[in-house]
C-alpha positions as CSV (number, residue, x, y, z in Angstrom):
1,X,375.8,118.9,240.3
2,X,373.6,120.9,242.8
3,X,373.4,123.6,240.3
4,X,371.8,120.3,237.8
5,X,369.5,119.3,240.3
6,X,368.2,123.2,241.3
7,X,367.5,123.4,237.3
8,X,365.6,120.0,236.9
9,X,363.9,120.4,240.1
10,X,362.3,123.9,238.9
11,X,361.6,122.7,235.2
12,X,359.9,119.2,236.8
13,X,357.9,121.5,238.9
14,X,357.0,124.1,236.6
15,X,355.8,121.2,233.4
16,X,353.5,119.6,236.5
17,X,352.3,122.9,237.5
18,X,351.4,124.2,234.1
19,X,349.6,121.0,233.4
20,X,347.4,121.0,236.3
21,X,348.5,118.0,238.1
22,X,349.4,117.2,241.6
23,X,352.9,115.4,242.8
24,X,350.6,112.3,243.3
25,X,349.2,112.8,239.8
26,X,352.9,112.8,238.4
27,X,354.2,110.1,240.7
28,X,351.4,107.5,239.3
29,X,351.7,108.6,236.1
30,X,355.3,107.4,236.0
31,X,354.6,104.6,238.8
32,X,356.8,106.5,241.6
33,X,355.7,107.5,244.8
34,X,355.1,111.0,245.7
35,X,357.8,111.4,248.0
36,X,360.3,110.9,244.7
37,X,358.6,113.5,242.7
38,X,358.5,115.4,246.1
39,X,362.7,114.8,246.3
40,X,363.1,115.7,242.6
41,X,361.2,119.0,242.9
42,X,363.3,120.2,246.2
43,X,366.1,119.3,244.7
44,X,367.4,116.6,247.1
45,X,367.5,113.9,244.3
46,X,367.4,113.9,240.6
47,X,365.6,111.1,238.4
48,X,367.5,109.1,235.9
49,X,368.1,109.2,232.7
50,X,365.0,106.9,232.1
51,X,363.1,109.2,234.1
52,X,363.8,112.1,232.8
53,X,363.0,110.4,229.2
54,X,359.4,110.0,230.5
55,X,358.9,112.8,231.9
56,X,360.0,114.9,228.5
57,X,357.4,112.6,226.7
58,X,354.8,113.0,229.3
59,X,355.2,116.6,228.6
60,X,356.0,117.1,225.3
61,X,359.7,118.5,225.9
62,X,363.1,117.1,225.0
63,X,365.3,116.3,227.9
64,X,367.8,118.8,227.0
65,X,364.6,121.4,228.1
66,X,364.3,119.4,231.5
67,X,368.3,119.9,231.7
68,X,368.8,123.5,230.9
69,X,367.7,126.8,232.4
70,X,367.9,128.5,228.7
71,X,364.2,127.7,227.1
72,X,363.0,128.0,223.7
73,X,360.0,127.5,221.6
74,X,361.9,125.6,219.1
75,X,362.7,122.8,222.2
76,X,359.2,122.4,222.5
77,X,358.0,119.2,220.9
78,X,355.0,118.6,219.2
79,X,352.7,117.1,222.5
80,X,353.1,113.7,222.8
81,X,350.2,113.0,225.1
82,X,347.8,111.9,221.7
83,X,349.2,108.5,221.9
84,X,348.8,107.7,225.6
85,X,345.6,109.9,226.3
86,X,344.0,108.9,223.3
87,X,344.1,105.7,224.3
88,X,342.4,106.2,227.3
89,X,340.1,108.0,225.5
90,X,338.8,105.4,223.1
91,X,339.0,102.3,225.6
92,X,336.6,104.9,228.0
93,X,334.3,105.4,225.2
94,X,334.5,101.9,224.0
95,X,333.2,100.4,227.5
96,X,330.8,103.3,227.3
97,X,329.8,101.4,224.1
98,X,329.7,98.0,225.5
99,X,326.9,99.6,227.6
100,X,324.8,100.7,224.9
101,X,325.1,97.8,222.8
102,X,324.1,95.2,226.0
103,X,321.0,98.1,226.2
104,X,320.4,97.3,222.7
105,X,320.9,93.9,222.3
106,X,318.2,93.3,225.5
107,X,315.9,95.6,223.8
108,X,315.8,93.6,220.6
109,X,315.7,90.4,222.0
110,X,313.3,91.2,224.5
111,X,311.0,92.6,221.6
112,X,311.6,89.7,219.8
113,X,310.6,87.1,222.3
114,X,307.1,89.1,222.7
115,X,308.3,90.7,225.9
116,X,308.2,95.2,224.7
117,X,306.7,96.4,227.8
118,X,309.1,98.8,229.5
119,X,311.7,97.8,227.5
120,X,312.9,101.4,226.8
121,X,313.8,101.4,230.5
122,X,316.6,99.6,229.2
123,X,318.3,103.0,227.5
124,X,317.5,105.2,230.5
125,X,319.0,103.3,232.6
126,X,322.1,103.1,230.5
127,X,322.5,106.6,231.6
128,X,323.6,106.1,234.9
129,X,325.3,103.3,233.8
130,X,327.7,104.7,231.5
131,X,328.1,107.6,234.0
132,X,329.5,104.4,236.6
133,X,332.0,103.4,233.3
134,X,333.1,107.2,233.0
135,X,333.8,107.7,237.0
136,X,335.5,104.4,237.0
137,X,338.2,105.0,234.4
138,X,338.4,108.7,235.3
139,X,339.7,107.6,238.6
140,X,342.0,105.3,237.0
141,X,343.5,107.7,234.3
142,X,341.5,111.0,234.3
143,X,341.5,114.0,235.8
144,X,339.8,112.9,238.9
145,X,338.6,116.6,239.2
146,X,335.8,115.7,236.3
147,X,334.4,113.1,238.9
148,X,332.4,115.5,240.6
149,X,330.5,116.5,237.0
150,X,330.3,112.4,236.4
151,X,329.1,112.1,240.1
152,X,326.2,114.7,239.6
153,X,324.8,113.3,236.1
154,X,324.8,109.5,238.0
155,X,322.8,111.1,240.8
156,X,320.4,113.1,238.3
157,X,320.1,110.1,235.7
158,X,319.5,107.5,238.5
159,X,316.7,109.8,239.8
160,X,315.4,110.0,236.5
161,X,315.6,106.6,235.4
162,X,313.4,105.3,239.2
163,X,311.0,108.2,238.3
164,X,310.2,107.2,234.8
165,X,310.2,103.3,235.7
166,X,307.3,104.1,238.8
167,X,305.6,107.0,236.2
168,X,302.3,105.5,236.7
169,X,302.7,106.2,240.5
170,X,303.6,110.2,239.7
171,X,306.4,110.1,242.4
172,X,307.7,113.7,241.3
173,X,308.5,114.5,244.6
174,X,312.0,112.2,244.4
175,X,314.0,114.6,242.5
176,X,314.0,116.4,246.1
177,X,316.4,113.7,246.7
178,X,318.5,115.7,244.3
179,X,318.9,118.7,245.9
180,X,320.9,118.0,249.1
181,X,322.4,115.6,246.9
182,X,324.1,118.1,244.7
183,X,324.9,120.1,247.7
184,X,326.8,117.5,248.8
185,X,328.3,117.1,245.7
186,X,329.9,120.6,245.1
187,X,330.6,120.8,248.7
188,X,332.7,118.0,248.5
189,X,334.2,119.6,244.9
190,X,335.4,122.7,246.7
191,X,337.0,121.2,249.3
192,X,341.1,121.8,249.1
193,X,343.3,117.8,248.8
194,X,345.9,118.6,251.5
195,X,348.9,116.6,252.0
């Protein structure tokens, strides 16, 4: 049995690895805490049968590949991820959507009622907005790491998007505003997550 646990704990570790995610990453992806995947990893514990079915899904493995030391290409399953990641991906892009369309549907009404002026503001602003959708449900689902490139396009949008509402004031000078902004920004990319 501590032979069984040695084997799952280096395949677990290995899958997690080679896709890029943390314990924490894994542990919410499967709703466990850290400290299981942590366990199951050193070997201490080993997940159930259940488990170990969700984790060769999440993967794209069979279970016998989580179980055996011995690996092939033919274990290898086609990746299973399309289902559950695609899904993600169309109900981002479809609140992404919802943006545009409110944009839209305020633009034509507003034209409509005799009200056009600055009305365009309406789409430029739906920049930054959308960038708020994307950081949103990358935090719930994503890869949190594309936060920092969703971070920088809300900062440069939202800029934008005050500098084109006050153009008749020629305010140029707030896209300095930017600068130590972005600093911050891929400071705060590079820094290490330590447990």
């Amino acid at each position: 049995m501590t032979e069984l646990k040695k084997i799952v704990a280096k395949n677990i570790s290995e899958l997690r690895k080679g896709a890029g995610m943390t314990q924490l990453e894994l542990a919410e992806r499967l709703n466990y805490s850290d400290k299981a995947v942590s366990k199951w990893e050193s070997g201490a514990s080993i997940p159930d049968v259940g488990v170990l079915l969700e984790i060769s899904r999440l993967f794209g493995v069979t279970v016998d590949h989580l179980l055996s030391e011995d690996h092939t290409a033919a274990e290898k399953l086609p990746h299973k991820s399309t289902g559950y990641s695609r899904s993600h991906v169309v109900i981002t892009l479809l609140s992404v959507a919802l943006v545009w369309l409110i944009a839209t549907v305020s633009f034509v009404v507003l034209n409509l009622s005799g009200i056009n002026v600055g009305t365009w503001l309406l789409f430029i602003y739906s920049v930054p907005l959308s960038s708020v959708v994307l950081i949103i449900f990358n935090s719930i689902w994503g890869r949190r790491r594309h936060n920092y490139l969703y971070i920088s396009i809300l900062m440069w949008s939202l800029l934008c998007a005050v500098y084109l509402s006050l153009l008749a004031y020629n305010y140029w000078l707030i896209f300095v505003i930017g600068i130590p902004g972005q600093t911050i920004i891929c400071l705060w990319a590079g820094m290490k997550k330590t447990k």
